[in-house]
N, C-alpha and C positions, 0 to 999 in steps of 0.2 A: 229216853224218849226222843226220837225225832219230831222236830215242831216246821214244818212247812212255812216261810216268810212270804208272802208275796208284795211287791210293789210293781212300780212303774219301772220300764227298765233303760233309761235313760242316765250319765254317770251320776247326776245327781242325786237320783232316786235311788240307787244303786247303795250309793256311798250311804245315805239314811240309814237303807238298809242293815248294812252292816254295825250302823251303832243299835241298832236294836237285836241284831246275832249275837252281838259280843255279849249285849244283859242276856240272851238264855244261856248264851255258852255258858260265863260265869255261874249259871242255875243249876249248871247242869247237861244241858240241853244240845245234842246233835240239831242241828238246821241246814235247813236246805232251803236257799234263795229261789223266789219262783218268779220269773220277771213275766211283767202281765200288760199289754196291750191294750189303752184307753179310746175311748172315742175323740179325745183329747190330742193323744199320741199319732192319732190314724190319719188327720188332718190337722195338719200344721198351716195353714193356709186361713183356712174359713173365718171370719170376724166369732167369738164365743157364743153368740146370739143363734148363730147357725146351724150351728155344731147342739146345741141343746143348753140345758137352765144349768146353773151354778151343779158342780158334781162330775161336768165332764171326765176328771181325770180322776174318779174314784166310784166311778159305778161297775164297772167291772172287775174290780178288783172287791168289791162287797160283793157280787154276786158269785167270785169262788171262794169266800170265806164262808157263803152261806151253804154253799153247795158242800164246803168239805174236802176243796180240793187244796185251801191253803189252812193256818190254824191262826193266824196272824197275819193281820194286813197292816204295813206302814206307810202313810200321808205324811205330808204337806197339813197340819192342820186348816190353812187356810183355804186349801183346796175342797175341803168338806162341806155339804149341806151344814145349814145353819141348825139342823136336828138329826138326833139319832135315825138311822133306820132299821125298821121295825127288826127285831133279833138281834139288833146288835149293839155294840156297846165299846166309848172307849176305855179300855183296860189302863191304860196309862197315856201319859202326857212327858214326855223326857222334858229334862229343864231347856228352857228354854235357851235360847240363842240369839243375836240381837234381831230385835224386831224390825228396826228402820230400813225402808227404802235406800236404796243405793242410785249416784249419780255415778255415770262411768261416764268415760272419755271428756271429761270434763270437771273444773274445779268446784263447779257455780252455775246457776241458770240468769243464761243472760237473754235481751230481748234479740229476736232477731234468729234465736238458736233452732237448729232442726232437731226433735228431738222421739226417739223411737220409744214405743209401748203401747201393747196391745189392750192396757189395764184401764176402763172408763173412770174408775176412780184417780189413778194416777195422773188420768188427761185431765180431769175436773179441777183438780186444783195444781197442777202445775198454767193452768193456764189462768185462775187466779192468782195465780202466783206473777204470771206474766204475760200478758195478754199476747203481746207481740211474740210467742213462737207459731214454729209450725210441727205439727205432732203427727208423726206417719206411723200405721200399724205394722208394729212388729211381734210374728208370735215364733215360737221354738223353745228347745231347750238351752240352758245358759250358754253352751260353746259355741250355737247356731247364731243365736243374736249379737253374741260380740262378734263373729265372723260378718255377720250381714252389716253388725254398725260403719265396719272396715270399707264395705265392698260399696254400702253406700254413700259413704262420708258422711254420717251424720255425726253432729257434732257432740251428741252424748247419746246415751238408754238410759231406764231408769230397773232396776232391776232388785228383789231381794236382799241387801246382804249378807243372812245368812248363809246363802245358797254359795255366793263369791267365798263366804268365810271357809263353807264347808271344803268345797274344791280347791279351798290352796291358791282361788284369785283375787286375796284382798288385795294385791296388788294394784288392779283396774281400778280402784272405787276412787274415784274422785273427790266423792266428799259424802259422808252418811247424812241423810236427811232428817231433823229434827221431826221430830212429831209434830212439835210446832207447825211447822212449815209442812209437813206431809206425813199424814195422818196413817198409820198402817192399815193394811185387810186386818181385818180379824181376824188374830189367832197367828197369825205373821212371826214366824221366827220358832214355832212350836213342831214338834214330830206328836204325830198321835199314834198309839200302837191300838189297833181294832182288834176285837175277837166279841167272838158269839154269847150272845148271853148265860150268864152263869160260869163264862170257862175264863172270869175275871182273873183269877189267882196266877195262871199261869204268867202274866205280866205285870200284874201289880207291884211287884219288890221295885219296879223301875219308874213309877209313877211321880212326882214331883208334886208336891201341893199348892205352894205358891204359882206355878204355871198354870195347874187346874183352875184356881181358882180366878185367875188373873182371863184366861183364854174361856171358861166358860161366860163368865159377865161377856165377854165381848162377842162370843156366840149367841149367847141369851140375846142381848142388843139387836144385835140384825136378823134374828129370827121375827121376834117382835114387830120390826121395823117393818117386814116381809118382804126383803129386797132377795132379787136373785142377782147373777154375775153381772149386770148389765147397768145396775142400778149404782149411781154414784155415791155408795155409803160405806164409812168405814167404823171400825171401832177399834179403842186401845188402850187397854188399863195399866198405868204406869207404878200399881203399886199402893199408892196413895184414894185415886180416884177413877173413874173410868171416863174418858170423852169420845165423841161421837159424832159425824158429821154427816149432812146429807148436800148435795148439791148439784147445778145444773152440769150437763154434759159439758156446754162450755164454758164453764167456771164464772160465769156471769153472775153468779151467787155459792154461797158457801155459807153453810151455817154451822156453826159446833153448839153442844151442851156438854154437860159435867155434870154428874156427880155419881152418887155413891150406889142407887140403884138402878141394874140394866133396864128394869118397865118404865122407870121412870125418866131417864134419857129419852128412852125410843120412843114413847106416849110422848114428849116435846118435839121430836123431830117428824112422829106422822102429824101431830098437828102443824107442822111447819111446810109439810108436804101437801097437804091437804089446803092449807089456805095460797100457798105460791100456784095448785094448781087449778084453785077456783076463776 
């Protein structure tokens, strides 16, 4: 059976890609890579606000798995709506990969630093972290922003490490950021393989359950929360417990909660949202 993959066709996405060929191969499975064109991908340029709500880089890539032009779509899980959309369904969850942020071109965030990301959550608290930088938007894919960190001199980005892991540039990381210190997106570090409801089987042997379970509480979370991309909120269950942050754009506040239930973090952070914005 030939099973149609679709992603984004950027190297990164690309390279995803292929670890989700190799689990059909192994099943069995001829594939054919189908690289798919985002609203995301199409403007590289626009602040995400502009460009449209959290989903940019995975709507069009549902809308040919709905249509039947691919049989399999693989994300970025964090790149996903904080909910299913309607038909479809994630068939699996590959184990995950490390979730933390990454510090490139630098060892440490120091005051005074210029430092590039396009990510509102990333600016929120790196600048609780440290008032005194200066944070300039940067979007692209990973080779594009370490090219531009170059061209700009800025003195670091903050970027995935997964993503560095994947392509063979752990080299760049300066130094992985603590959860502590910087909270991941949701779902951060995870691949999702999507398919059409009911046609679960075809990738479930590659699903992971410790990831599922770990990545839905923190989707659960900011669903709840009802943040789109723009919203400085993050989520990340380390195993043990799930934590959760909401905060101002310019980190002039930062709030976390803990614990064990995703409605019940996110029931403490909209009330948190609720009264900071009365």
């Amino acid at each position: 059976m030939l099973v149609r993959v679709g992603s984004r066709g950027s190297r990164l996405a690309l390279t995803q890609a292929e670890l989700a060929a190799d689990l059909l191969r192994r099943a069995g499975h001829d594939v054919a890579l189908v690289p798919i064109t985002t609203a995301g991908d199409r403007d590289r340029k626009s602040p995400f606000g502009q460009i449209g709500a959290r989903g940019v880089f995975v709507k069009e890539i549902e809308e040919a798995l709905l249509s039947r032009r691919i049989d399999v779509a693989v994300h970025s899980a964090k790149d996903m709506t904080s909910t299913d959309t309607e038909g479809l369904v994630v068939g699996a969850y590959l184990a995950r990969d490390d979730p933390r942020d990454a510090l490139v071109g630098a060892p440490a965030v120091e005051a005074g630093m210029r430092i590039g990301t396009a990510s509102v959550r990333r600016r929120a608290q790196l600048l609780a972290l440290e008032p005194a930088l200066t944070i300039e938007g940067l979007r692209g894919n990973v080779d594009t922003r370490l090219q531009k960190m170059r061209e700009r001199r800025l003195d670091a980005i903050v970027l995935a490490a997964c993503g560095l892991d994947r392509l063979g540039l752990a080299s760049e990381i300066g130094s992985r950021l603590s959860p502590d210190v910087m909270l991941p997106e949701a779902a951060q570090g995870a691949l999702a393989l999507q398919v059409r409801v009911g046609e679960e089987g075809l990738v479930a042997h590659g699903d992971d359950a410790e990831t599922r379970r770990r990545v839905e509480a923190e989707r659960a979370c900011v669903a709840e929360v009802g943040a789109g991309c723009l919203a400085p909120v993050a989520a990340h269950h380390d195993g043990a417990r799930l934590t959760a942050l909401i905060a101002a754009e310019d980190g002039s506040w930062v709030e976390r909660r803990s614990g064990d239930a995703a409605a019940t973090v996110a029931a403490e952070l909209v009330a948190i949202a609720t009264s900071r914005a009365a």
